[in-house]
N, C-alpha and C positions, 0 to 999 in steps of 0.2 A: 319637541312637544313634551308636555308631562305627562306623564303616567296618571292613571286614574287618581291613586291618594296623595302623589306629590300636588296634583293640582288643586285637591279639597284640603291638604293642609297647607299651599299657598291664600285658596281664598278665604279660611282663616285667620291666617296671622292677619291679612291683611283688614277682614273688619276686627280683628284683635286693635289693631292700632287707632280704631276709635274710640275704643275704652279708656288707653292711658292716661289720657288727662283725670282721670274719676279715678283712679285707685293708687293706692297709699303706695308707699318706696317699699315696702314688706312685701305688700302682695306681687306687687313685679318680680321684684329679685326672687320670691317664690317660683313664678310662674319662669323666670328662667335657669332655674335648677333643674327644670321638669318640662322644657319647651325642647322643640326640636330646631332644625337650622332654618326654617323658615320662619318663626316665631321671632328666633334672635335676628335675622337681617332684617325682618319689620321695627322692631326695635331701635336695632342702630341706623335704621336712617329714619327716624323722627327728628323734626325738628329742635324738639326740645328733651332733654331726660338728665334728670340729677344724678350729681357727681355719683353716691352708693349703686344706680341701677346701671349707668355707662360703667363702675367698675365691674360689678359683675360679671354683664357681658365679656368685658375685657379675660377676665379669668376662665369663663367656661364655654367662648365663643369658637368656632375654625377658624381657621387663617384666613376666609374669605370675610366671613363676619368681624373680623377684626379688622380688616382693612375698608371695610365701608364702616366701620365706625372711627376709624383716624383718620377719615375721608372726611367726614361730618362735622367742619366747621362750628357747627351751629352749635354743639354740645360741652361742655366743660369736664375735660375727662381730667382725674388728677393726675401729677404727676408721675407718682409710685407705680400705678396703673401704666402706664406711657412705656417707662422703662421696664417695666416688669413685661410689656409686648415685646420690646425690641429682644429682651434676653430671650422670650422662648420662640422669638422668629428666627432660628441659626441664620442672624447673618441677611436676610431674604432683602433683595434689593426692592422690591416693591414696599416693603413695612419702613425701610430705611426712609425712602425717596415721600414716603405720606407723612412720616414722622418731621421729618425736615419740611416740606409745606403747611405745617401746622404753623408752622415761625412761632411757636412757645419760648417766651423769654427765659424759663429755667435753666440755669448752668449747668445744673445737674443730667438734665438730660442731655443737652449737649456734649457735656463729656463722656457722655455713656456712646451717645452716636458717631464721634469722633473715634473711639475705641473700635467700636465695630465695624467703623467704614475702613479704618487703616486693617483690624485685623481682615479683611474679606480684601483689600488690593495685597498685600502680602501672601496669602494665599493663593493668588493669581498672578503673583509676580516672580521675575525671578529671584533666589533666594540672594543672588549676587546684590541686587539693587536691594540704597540703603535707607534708610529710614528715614533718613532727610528728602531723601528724592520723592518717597510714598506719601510724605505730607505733604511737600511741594503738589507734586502730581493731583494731589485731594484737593488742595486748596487753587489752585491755578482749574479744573476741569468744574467748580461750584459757581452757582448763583454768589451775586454782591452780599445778598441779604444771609445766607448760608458761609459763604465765607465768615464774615463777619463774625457770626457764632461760633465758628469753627475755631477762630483765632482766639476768642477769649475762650474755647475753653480751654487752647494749649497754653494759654500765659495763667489760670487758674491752673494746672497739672505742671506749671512753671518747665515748659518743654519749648517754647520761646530761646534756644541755645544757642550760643554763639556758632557753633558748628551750622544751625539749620541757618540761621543769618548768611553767613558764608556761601553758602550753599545755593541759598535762595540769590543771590547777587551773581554767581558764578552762574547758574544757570540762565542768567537774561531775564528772569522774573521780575524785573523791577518793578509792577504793578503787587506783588504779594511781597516785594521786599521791602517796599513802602509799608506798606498794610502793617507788616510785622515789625517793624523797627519803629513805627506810630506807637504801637500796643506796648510796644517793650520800653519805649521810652518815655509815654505819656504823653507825649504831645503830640499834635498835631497832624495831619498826613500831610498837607503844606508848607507845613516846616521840613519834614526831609525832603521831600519834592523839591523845593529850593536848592536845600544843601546838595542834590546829588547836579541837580542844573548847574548849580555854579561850581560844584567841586572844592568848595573851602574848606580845606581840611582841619583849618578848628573849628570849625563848625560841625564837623561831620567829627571830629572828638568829643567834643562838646555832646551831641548826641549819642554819644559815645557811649561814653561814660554816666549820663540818663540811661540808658539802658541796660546798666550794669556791668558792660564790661569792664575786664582789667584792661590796665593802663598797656600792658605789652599784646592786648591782643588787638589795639585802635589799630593799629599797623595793618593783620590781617584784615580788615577790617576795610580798608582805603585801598589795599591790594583785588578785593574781592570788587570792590567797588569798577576798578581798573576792569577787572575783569569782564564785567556783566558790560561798561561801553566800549569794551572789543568784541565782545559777542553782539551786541545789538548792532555795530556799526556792520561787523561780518555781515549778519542778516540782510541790513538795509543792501550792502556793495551786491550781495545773492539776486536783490529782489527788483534792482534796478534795468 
């Protein structure tokens, strides 16, 4: 239950929220310099509020007002604002997981979310497991739609490496090893689909080499490939 003044300055913010439509972008961001946490979670869950009075919020909210305001679809929070929460949320899997439901097309903050998701499993993991396996691991345990953004934003931080290639095929991943050898090579994810079905190995150089590899490492390359359909064949003889 609330407490006698929590409750009088909950049923204020709340006819506070009648007003918004009638007062300027000044007098809000005013009135949230100087509101307390009830005023600003009325705020962030309005339907509508311009980008100046969502940033605001975003700067001098708690942690809870800031996550029903990246909850809040309805509102256009900018960028700079977005990743400037992720930075002073250390890490917080709830600000992470609102952040990534937003599905904002910016690279930018995807590469910031990327950084934080790997830096927060490495802190949770053992120091032994390598960095190939933490991305795998991040991008095998996401949404399609999350993955997706995930991937471009490691082929923009040009981390798309022959090593995580490798990696990603040795561990059985074939669905993110698609993903990522599409991304790194620009074509298609039906075109490597193909190539790893039929196994044609100039085909699979051929994409090869779209992908930047050198020419000595196509080899690793078909060997990793060998790799991931004795692991997957493993699995199936496991599961029959």
């Amino acid at each position: 239950m609330f407490q006698n003044d929590d409750h009088a300055s909950f049923q204020a913010a709340e006819a506070l929220k009648n007003l918004v439509p009638f007062m300027k972008v000044d007098s809000l961001i005013d009135l949230i310099a100087v509101g307390n946490e009830f005023c600003h979670l009325a705020f962030a869950s309005l339907p509508s509020l311009s980008a100046p009075v969502a940033a605001a919020l975003a700067e001098r909210g708690t942690r809870d007002v800031r996550l029903v305001l990246i909850l809040n679809k309805d509102i256009s929070i900018p960028i700079a604002a977005l990743i400037e929460l992720l930075a002073q949320s250390n890490a917080d899997p709830e600000v992470m997981l609102a952040l990534e439901e937003r599905s904002e097309a910016d690279l930018s903050l995807w590469k910031a979310l990327l950084s934080t998701r790997l830096h927060w499993i490495a802190a949770r993991s053992d120091q032994a497991i390598t960095h190939e396996t933490r991305v795998i691991t991040l991008l095998w345990s996401s949404p399609i739609s999350v993955r997706r953004h995930s991937i471009n934003a490691l082929m923009a931080i040009k981390q798309i490496t022959p090593q995580l290639l490798f990696s990603t095929f040795r561990a059985g991943a074939r669905e993110i090893a698609v993903a990522l050898l599409a991304k790194a090579s620009a074509l298609p994810s039906q075109v490597i689909d193909h190539a790893l079905t039929t196994k044609d190995p100039e085909l699979i150089r051929s994409i090869a080499r779209k992908a930047g590899l050198a020419n000595i490492l196509v080899d690793d390359l078909l060997n990793a490939i060998d790799a991931m359909d004795d692991h997957l064949s493993g699995d199936q003889k496991m599961a029959a």
